[in-house]
N, C-alpha and C positions, 0 to 999 in steps of 0.2 A: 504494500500500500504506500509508503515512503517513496519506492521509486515514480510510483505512478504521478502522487500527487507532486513531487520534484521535478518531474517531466511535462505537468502542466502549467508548473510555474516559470520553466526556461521556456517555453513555446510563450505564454504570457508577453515575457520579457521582450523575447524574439521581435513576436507580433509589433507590442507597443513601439521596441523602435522601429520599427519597418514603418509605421504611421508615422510618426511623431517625422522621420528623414525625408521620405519621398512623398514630395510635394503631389502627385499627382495621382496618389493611391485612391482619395476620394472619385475622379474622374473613372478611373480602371475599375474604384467598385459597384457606381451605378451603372457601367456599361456591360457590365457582367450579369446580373443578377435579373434573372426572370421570374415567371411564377415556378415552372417546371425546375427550374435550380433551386430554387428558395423549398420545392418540396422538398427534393433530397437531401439539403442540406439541412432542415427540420428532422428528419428523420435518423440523419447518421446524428445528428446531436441531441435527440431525444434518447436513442439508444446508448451512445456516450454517456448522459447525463442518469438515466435508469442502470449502467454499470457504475457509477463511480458511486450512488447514494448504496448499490446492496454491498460494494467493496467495503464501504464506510461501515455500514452496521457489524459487517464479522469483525471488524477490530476496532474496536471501542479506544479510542487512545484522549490526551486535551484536548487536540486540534479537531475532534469529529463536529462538533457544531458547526467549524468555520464551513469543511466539506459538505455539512447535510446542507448549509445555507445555498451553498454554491452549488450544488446539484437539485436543488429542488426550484432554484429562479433557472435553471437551466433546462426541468423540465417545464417549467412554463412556461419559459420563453421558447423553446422548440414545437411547443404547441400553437401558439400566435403563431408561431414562422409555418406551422401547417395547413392551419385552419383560415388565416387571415392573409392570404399571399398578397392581394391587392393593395392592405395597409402599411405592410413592410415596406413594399416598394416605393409607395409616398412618404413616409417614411424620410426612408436611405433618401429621395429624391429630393427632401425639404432639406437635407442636415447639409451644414453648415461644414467647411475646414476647421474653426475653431471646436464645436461641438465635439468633432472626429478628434480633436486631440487630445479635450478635455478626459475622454474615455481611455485613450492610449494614455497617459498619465495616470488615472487610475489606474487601469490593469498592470503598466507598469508597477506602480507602489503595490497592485496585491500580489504580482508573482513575486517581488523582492520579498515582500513579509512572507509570503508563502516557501520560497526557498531558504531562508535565511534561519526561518523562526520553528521550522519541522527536520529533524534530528533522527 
């Protein structure tokens, strides 16, 4: 469970600065994202997010609340990205470059606490 959750805090990391650097990440992801993408990609992160909350229950450690937290807004939000494909899309089409980095900033600071702070 350690690696896993470790391995989602450098993909975090990753992510945030591939945001936060390339000016143009915004344009490449509304150009990308359909209804048909936005299913599948509801689906592998629902299923994702329904693995990581039953990993969490078999080893009860300090850290499992941050994980339930974070896999259960993940199944939620996999479910919006299933059910609601048209509102994702206005959405991502409304937001803003500052918005988009507001969020790479967070998820930065949560895979650093998340790598840093789980042992």
């Amino acid at each position: 469970m350690i690696i896993l959750i470790k391995t989602i805090a450098i993909w975090l990391i990753i992510y945030s600065v591939l945001i936060l650097f390339k000016p143009d990440f915004l344009s490449l992801m509304k150009s990308i994202y359909s209804k048909s993408s936005l299913f599948h990609t509801g689906i592998v992160y629902l299923f994702f997010s329904i693995f990581l909350l039953l990993t969490n229950y078999e080893t009860p450690t300090d850290y499992s609340l941050i994980i339930t937290i974070i896999s259960i807004s993940g199944i939620i939000k996999s479910c919006v990205i299933i059910i609601f494909p048209a509102y994702v899309i206005r959405r991502i089409d409304k937001m803003t470059l500052l918005v988009l980095r507001i969020r790479a900033l967070i998820g930065f600071s949560l895979g650093v606490l998340l790598l840093y702070s789980i042992y």
